[in-house]
C-alpha positions in Angstrom: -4.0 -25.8 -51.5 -7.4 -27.2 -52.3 -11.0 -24.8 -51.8 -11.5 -27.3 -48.6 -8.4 -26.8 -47.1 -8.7 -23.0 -47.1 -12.4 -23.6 -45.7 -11.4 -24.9 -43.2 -8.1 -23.1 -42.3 -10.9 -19.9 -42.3 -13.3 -21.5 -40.2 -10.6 -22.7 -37.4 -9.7 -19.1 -37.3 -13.0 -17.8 -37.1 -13.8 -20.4 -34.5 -10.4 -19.2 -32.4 -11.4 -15.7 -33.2 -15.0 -16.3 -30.9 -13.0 -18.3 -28.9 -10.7 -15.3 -27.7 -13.5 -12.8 -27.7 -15.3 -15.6 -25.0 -12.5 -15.7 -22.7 -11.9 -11.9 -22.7 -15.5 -11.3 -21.9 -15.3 -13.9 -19.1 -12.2 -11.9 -17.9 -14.3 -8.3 -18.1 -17.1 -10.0 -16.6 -14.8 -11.2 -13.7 -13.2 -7.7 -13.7 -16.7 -5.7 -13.0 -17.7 -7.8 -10.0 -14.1 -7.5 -8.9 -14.6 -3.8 -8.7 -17.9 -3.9 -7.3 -16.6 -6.4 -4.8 -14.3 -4.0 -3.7 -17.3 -1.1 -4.0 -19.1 -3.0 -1.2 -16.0 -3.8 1.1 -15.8 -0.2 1.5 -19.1 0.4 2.0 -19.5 2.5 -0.9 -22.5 0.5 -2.2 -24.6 -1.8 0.1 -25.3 -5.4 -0.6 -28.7 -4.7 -0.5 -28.5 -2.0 -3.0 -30.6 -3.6 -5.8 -29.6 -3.3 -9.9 -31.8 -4.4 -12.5 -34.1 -5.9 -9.8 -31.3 -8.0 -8.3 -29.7 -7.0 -5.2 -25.6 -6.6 -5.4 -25.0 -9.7 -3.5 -27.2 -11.7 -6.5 -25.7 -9.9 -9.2 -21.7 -10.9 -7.7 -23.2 -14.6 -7.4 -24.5 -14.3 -11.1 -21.5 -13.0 -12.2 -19.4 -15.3 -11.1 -22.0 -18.2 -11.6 -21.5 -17.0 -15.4 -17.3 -16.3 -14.9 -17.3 -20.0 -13.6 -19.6 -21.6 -16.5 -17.4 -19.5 -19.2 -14.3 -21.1 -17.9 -15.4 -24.5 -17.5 -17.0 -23.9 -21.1 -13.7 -23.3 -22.6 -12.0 -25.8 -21.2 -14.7 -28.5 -22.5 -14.2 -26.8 -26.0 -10.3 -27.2 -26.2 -10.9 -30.4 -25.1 -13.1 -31.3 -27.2 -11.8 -30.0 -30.1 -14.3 -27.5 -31.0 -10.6 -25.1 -31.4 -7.2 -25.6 -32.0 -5.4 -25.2 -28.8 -2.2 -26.6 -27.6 -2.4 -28.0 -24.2 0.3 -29.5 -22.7 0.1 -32.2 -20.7 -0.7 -31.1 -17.2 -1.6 -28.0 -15.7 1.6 -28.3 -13.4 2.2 -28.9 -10.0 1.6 -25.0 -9.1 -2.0 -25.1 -10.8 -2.3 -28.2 -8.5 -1.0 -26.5 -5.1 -2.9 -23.6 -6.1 -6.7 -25.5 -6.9 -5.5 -28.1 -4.2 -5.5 -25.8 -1.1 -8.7 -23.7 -2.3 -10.6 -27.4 -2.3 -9.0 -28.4 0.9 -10.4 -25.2 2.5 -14.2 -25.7 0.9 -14.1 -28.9 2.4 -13.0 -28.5 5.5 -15.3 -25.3 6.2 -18.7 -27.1 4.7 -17.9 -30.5 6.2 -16.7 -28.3 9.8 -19.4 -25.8 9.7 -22.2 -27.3 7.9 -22.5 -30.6 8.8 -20.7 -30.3 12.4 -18.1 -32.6 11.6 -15.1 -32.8 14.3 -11.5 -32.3 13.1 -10.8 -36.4 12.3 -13.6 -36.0 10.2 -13.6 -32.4 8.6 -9.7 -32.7 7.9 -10.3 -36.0 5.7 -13.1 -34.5 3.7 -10.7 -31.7 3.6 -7.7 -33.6 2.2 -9.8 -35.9 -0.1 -11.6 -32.9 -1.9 -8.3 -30.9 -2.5 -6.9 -34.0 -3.4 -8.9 -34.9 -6.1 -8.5 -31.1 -6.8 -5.0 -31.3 -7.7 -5.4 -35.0 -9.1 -7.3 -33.3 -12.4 -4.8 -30.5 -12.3 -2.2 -33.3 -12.4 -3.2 -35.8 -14.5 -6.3 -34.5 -17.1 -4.5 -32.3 -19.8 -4.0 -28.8 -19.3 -6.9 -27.4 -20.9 -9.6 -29.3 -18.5 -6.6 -29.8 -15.8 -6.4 -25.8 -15.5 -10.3 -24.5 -16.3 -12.6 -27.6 -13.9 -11.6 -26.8 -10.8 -11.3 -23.3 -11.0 -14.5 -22.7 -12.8 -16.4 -25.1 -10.0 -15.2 -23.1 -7.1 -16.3 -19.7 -9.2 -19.5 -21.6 -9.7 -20.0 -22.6 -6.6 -19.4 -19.4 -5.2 -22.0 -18.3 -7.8 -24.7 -20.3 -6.5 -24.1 -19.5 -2.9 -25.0 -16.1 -3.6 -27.7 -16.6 -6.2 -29.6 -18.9 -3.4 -28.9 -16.8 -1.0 -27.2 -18.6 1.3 -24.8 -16.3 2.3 -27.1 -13.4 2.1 -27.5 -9.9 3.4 -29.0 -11.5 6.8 -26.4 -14.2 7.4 -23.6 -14.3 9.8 -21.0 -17.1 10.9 -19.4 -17.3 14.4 -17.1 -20.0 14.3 -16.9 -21.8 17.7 -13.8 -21.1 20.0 -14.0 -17.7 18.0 -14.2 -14.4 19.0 -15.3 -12.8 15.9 -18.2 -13.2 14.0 -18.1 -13.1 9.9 -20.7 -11.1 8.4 -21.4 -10.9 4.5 -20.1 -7.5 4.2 -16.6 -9.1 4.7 -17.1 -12.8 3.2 -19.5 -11.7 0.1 -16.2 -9.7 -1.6 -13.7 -11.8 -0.2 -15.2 -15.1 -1.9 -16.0 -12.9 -4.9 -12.9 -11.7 -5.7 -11.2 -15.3 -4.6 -13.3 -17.2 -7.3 -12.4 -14.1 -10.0 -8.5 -14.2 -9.6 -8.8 -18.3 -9.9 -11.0 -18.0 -12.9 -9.6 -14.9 -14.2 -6.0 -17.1 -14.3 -7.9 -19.8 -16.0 -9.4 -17.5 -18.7 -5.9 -15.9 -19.2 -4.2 -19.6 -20.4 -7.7 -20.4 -22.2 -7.0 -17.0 -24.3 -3.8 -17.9 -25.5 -4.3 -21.6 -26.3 -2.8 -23.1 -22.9 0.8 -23.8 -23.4 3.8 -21.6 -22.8 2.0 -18.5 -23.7 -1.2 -19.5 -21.6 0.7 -19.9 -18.7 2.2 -16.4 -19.0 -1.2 -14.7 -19.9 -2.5 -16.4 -17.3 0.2 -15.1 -14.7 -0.1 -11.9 -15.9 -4.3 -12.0 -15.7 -3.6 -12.9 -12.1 -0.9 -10.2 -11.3 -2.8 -7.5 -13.2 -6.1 -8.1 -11.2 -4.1 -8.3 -8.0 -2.2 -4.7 -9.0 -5.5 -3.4 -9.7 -7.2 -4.7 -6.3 -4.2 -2.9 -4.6 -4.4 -0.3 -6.1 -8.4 -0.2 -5.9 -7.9 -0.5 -1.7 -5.4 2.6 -2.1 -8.1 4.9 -3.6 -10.8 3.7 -1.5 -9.2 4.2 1.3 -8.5 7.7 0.4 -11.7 8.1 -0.7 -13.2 6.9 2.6 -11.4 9.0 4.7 -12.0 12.0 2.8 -16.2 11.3 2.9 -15.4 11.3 7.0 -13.3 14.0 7.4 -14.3 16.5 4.8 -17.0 17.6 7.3 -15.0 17.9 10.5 -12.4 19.6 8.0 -14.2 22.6 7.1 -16.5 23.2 9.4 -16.9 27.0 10.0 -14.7 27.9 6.8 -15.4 31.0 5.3 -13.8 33.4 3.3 -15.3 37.2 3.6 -14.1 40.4 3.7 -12.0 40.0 7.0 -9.9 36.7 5.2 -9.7 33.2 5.1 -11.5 31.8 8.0 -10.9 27.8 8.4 -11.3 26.8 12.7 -10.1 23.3 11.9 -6.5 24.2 10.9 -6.2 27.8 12.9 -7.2 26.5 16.4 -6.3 24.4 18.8 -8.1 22.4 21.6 -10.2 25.1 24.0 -12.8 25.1 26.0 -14.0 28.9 24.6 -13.7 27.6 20.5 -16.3 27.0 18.6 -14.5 24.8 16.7 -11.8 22.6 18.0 -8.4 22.4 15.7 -5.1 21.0 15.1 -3.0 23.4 14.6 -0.3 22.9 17.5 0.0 19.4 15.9 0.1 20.3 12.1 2.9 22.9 13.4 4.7 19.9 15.7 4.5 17.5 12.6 5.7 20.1 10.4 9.2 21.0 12.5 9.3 16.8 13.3 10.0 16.1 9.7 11.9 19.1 8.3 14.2 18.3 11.6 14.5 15.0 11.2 15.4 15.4 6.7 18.0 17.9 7.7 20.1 15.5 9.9 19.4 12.3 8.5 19.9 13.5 4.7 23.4 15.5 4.3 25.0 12.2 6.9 23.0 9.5 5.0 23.8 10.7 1.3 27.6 12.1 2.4 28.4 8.4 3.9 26.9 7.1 1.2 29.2 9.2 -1.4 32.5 7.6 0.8 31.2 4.1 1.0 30.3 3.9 -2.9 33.2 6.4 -4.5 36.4 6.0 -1.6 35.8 3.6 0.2 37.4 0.2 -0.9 34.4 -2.9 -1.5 35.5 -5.5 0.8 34.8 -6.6 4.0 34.0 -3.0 5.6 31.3 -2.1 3.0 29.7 -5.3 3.6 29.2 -5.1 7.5 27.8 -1.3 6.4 24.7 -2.6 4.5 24.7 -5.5 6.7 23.8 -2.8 9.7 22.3 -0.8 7.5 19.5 -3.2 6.1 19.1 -4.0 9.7 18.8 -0.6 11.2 16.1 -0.4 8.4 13.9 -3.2 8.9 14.1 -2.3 13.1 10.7 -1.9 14.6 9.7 1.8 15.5 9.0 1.1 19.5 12.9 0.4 19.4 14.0 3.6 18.0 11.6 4.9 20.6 13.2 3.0 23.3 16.9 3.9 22.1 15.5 7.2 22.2 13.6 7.4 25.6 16.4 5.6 27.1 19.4 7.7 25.8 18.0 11.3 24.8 15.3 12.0 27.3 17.5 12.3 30.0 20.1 14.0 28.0 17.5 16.5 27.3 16.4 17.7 30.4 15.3 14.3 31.3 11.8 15.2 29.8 10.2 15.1 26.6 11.2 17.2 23.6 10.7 18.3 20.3 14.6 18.1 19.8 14.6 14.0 20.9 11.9 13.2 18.2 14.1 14.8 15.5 16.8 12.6 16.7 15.0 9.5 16.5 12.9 10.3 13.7 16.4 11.0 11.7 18.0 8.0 12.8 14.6 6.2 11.5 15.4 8.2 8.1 19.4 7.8 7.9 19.0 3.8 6.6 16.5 4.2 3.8 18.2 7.8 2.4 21.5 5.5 2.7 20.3 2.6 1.1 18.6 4.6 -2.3 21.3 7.1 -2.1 24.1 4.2 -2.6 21.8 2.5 -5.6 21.1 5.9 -6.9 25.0 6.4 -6.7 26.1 3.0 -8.1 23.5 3.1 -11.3 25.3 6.7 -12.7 27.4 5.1 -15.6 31.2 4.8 -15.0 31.4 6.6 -18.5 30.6 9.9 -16.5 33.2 9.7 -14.2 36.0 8.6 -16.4 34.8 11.9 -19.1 35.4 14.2 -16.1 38.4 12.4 -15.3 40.0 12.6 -19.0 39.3 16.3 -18.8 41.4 16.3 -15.3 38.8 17.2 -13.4 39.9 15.8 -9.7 37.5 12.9 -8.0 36.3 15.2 -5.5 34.9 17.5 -8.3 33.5 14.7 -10.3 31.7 13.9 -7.1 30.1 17.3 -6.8 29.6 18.0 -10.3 28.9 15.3 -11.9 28.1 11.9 -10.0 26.1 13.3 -7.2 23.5 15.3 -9.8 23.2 12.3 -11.7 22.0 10.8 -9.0 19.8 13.5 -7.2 16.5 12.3 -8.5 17.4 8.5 -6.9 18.4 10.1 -3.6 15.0 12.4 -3.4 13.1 9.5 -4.3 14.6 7.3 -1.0 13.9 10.8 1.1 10.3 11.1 -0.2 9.5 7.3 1.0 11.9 8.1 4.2 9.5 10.9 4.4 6.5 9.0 4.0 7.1 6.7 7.1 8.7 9.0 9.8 5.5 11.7 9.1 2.9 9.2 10.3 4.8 7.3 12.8 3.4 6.9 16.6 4.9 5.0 18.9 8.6 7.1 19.0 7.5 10.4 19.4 4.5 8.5 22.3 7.9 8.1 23.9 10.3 11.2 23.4 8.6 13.8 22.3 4.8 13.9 23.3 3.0 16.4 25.2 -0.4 17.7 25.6 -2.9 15.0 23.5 -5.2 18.0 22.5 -3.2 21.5 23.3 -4.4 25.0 22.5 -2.9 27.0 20.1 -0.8 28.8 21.9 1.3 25.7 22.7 2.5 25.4 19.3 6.5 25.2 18.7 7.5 28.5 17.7 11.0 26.7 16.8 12.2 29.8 14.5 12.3 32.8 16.6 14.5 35.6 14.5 15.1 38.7 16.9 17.9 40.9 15.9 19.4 43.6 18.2 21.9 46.8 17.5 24.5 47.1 20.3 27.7 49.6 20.5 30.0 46.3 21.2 31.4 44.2 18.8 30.0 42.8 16.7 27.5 45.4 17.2 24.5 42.6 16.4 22.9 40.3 18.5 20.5 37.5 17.7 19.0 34.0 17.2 17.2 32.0 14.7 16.0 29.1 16.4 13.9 29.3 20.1 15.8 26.7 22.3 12.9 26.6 24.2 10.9 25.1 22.2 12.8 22.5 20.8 13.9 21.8 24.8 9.7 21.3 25.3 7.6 19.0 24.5 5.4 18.9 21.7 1.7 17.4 19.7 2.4 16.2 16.8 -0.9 14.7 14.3 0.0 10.7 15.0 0.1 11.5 18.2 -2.8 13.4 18.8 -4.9 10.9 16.5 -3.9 8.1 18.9 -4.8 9.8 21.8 -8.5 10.4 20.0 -8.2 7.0 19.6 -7.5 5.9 22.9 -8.9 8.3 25.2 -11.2 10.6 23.4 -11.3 13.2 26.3 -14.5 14.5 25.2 -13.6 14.6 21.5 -15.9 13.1 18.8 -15.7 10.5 16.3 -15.8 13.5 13.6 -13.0 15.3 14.7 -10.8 12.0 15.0 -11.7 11.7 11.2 -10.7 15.2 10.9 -7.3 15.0 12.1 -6.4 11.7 9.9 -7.8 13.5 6.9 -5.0 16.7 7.9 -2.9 14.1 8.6 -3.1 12.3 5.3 -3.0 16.1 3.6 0.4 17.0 5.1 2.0 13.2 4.5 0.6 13.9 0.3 2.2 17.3 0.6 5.8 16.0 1.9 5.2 13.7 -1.1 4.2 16.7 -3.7 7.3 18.6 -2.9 9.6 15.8 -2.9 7.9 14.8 -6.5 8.5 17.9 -7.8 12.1 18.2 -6.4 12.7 15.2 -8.2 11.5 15.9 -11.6 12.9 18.9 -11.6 16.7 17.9 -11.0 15.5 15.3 -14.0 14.6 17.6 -16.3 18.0 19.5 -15.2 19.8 16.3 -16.3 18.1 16.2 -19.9 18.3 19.7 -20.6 
């Protein structure tokens, strides 16, 4: 190997090197107005909030302006070849769906909206722009086929903002359209569109194009959409805790007399101070540890006999056949069933007792469902070691199979869990009672009285007040939709304070079924 060779062999790498370190700086670049995107979707920062003398809605068109310059940039350079990449051919015919459509919707919208064009003229411009859209994704090589049109729409996105033409004052109502598009909706939507196209178009630039650019670039794409989602997820906490947080603790003290909280000790009353939701915390409360203790034992004992006894044929089939059915079944008809069929077997009113029912029939399919993976994934080798040691099935079952599987079968009961805490419309049907009730209406389902008499058997007593499970019920869905719907005097604030509560006691189903899980885990390892 001659000094010239290794000169340049150095210098290719060095260029590569820079060329990496550009495309992961477009990709950061992209990242931080993605999250400031989402910042301002929520309201968390303003558009007109101004950094570095720029307000937010110039600095997302300048960084996108630069995302969409840095990718056409290093497409030019593999093109050119400034670096040693390997293109293939064409980006592919998904690059070309994929750049196609986003040019057929910027052309329709300016040539619609801007110029007034009517649909036999906006829906040509339309098709001819996304055309030639997916012609360079088609037919230019990979490199330029895969960063041009991605980079223009990020640039022109850019520009928009930096020229403030969609600014902070501008609003679109299209015609024939009810709603009107302001920027605090179209500023991050168009943002983080033009970072996921250019993002993707980064990700194939970083590895060279190719096989492994393709991949990179898939991943770039799903990573910023899992971080988007899971962005929304915390904001949305996050925003419901800056509204409720007030409402929640309003009057809470803690002095010499105890914990004072209004909020969560009182109900709805003319005399309080504070108005509460107690009654409903207490409905919700008995709703779901009603519904998990007849759903669960039914749901994970049919699921032992359809996985361990029952023969896999035609019988098992039409099972999860129903079962995946019963699961995907809208709400309103388990309310229905339930209104229709319980109600009136209930003292043809509504009851605490009927939204168990239906709330446990909502919760059999999922527990089912997890409970027969859970049950399937414990290793045969486990049951034939108990077997060898002439253990019966039944025993292996109980000992050995079903423990193995606990942590599966609490993780289908914690989503199961999940839904039937902070559904509406069934218990609005079979269960519902006063929307704002005082705190004396609360279920007092356990009642324990015990009594000595001189007959056999000389005690007398009950655990659980018919009554109350006979009566109807508030429960925190239910008493957020009526704040919702009617108000009846309530305020905005205390609406946000009864999600928040709501939201507390969903997390805390969660927390406990978390924590039952990893405990029967470590139980396994140890």
């Amino acid at each position: 190997m001659t000094m010239s060779d290794a000169y340049e062999r150095d210098l290719v790498e060095g260029d590569s090197t820079t060329y990496e370190r550009t495309a992961a700086s477009i990709v950061g670049v992209g990242a931080l107005a993605f999250a400031f995107s989402l910042a301002a979707l929520f309201e968390l920062v303003s558009l007109d909030a101004t950094f570095v003398g720029l307000s937010l809605s110039n600095l997302l068109g300048l960084g996108t302006t630069v995302v969409g310059l840095g990718v056409v940039g290093l497409g030019v350079a593999s093109y050119t070849g400034y670096v040693e990449t390997t293109p293939d051919r064409s980006a592919g015919l998904v690059a070309a769906v994929l750049v196609g459509l986003l040019w057929f919707c910027v052309g329709g919208l300016v040539a619609s909206q801007t110029f007034g064009l009517g649909w036999f003229l906006w829906l040509p411009a339309g098709l001819l722009l996304g055309g030639v859209a997916a012609g360079v994704a088609v037919f230019l090589r990979e490199d330029l086929g895969s960063t041009l049109a991605a980079g223009a729409f990020a640039l022109l996105v850019g520009l928009v903002f930096l020229t403030n033409v969609i600014g902070p004052e501008w609003s679109w109502r299209p015609a024939d359209f009810s709603a009107t598009f302001t920027p605090k909706i179209v500023v991050p939507f168009l943002t983080q569109t033009a970072v996921l196209v250019a993002s993707w178009a980064a990700g194939k630039a970083y590895e060279g194009f190719g096989a492994r650019g393709r991949q990179t670039g898939a991943y770039m794409l799903i990573a910023l959409n899992a971080l988007g989602i899971l962005s929304v997820l915390v904001l949305l906490v996050a925003f419901v805790v800056s509204k409720g947080i007030g409402p929640l603790f309003e009057g809470f003290s803690v002095g010499a007399s105890g914990l004072t909280w209004p909020f969560v000790q009182n109900g709805v009353q003319l005399t309080n101070d504070v108005d509460g939701v107690f009654p409903a915390i207490v409905g919700t409360f008995w709703l779901v540890v009603g519904s998990v203790v007849m759903a669960v034992p039914l749901a994970v004992g049919a699921a032992v006999f359809l996985t361990e006894y029952a023969e896999q044929g035609r019988f098992t089939q039409v099972v999860e056949l129903a079962t995946n059915g019963l699961w995907s079944t809208p709400s309103i008809v388990f309310g229905l069933f339930g209104y229709a069929f319980l109600v009136p077997r209930f003292g043809n009113t509504t009851s605490l007792l009927s939204g168990m029912f239906v709330l446990a029939f909502m919760l059999i399919p999922l527990v089912l469902i997890t409970s027969r993976e859970a049950i399937n994934s414990v290793p045969d080798e486990y049951r034939d070691a108990s077997a060898a040691l002439g253990v019966s099935q039944w025993e292996t079952i109980k000992s050995v199979v079903v423990p193995a599987a606990m942590p599966g079968v609490i993780t289908g009961v914690i989503l199961g869990v999940g839904r039937i805490a902070g559904e509406t419309a069934p218990i609005l049907l079979v269960m519902s009672g006063s929307p704002f009730p005082s705190k004396r209406q609360a279920p007092d389902v356990l009642d324990i009285t015990f009594a000595f008499t001189s007959n056999f058997p000389f005690v007398t007593g009950s655990f659980v007040n018919q009554e109350a499970l006979l009566n109807s019920a508030s429960a925190l869905p239910y008493q957020l939709y009526a704040i919702i719907t009617a108000g009846v005097g309530q305020s905005e604030a205390f609406g946000w304070g009864t999600t928040l509560v709501l939201l507390l006691v969903v997390l805390s189903f969660y927390a406990v079924g978390i924590a039952s899980r990893a405990y029967f885990r470590n139980k396994l390892r140890s």
